[in-house]
Each structure stands twice: as structure tokens, then as C-alpha cells.
C-alpha positions, -999 to 999 in steps of 0.1 A, spaced: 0 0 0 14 32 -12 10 67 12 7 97 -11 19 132 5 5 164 -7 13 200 -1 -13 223 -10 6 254 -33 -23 282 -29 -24 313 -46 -1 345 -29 -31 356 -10 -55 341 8 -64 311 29 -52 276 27 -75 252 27 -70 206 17 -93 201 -5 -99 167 -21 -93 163 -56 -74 198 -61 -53 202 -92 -30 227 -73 -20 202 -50 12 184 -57 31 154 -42 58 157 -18 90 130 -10 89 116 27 117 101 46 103 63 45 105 58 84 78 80 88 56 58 64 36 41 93 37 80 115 12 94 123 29 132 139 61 143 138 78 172 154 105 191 140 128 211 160 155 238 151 189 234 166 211 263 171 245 262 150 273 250 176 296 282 184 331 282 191 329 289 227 316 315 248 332 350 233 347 373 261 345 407 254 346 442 276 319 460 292 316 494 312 297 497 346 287 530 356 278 541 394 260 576 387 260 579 430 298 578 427 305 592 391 329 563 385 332 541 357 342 505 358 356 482 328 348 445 333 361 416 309 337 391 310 323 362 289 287 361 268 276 331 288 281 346 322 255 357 342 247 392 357 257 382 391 288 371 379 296 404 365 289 417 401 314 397 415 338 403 388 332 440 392 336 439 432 369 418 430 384 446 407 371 476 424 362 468 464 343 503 466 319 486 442 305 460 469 266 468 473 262 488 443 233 485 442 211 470 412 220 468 371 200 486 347 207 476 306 187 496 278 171 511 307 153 482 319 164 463 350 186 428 346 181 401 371 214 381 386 204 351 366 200 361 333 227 356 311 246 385 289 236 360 260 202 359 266 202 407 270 223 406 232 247 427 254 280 434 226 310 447 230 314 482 248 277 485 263 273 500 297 251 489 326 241 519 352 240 512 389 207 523 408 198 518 443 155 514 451 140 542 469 116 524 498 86 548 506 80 581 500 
């Protein structure tokens, strides 16, 4: 018994719909091992990269009006860069929170995950409790 796939080629615009018996709709090769299947799920792998890339990045302390430069890797984490940041410059310890693009970064997230490149700067900022 012989399993016929077809892919339905519609016009530019407009909803697809299977309809038995179309003319527009054309055969399409399967993998054999998926003959007797009845789903399948596809997933998209990420190419492999070399290894994490380490590059620079600035931390500013507005309170202070200093200016830090950390070298640090795109898989690390925020925290990370914290402790990175306090080992170089002590006066750093309990800065206070990161800010990147203006929106807060939590300790877990990775510089990966923010697209943070070469050269950007976080800003330091403490919360204000009450009034």
C-alpha cells in the first residue's frame, strides 16, 4: 500500500485550505521511516559556536561618578559580573542593582540571553523604599 503526501501550493493571498481532488495540489517526498507515522515534530537546533566570546563591558555608578571596565564572557551571568566587578574595584561591593537599555537585569540572566555586545554599559541604581 502506497502513502501519497501532498502540499497544497495556494495562490499568494489568501487562505489555505486541503481540498480533495485539487489540481493545485502536488506530491511531496517523505523520509520512509515516517511511512507508518502518524505526527512528527520538527525542532530547530542552534548552529554549535566556538565557545563563549569574552569581550569588555563598562559599569557606571552615577551615585559615585565612577566608571568601571569588566572583561567578562557572553555566557556569564549578571551576578557574575557583580562579583567580577567587586573583586576589581572593592568600593563597588553593594552597588546596588543593574540597569541595561534602561530596563532592569536580574542576577540570573545571562549576557547572551540581554544581546549585550561589545562596549555597552550597565548603570547602577539603588530602590528608593517609601515616600
Amino acid at each position: 500500500m502506497a502513502t501519497m503526501v501532498y502540499q497544497v501550493q495556494a495562490p499568494a493571498c489568501g487562505a489555505r485550505q486541503h481540498v480533495r481532488g485539487d489540481q493545485n495540489m502536488v506530491p511531496v517526498p517523505y523520509h520512509e521511516p515516517l511511512e507508518s507515522t502518524s505526527h512528527a515534530v520538527l525542532q530547530v537546533e542552534k548552529p554549535v559556536s566556538p565557545g563563549p566570546k569574552s569581550f569588555f563591558v563598562n559599569i557606571f555608578d552615577g551615585s559615585k561618578g565612577k566608571k568601571i571596565t569588566v572583561k567578562i564572557r557572553s555566557t556569564d551571568t549578571i551576578g557574575k559580573l557583580q562579583k567580577k566587578a567587586e573583586k576589581l574595584k572593592p568600593d563597588f561591593v553593594g552597588c546596588g542593582n543593574l540597569t541595561f537599555n534602561g530596563k532592569p537585569v536580574q542576577l540570573q540572566q545571562k549576557l547572551c540571553d540581554l544581546q549585550v555586545e561589545p562596549g555597552a554599559t550597565f548603570i547602577t541604581y539603588q530602590k528608593c523604599h517609601g515616600g
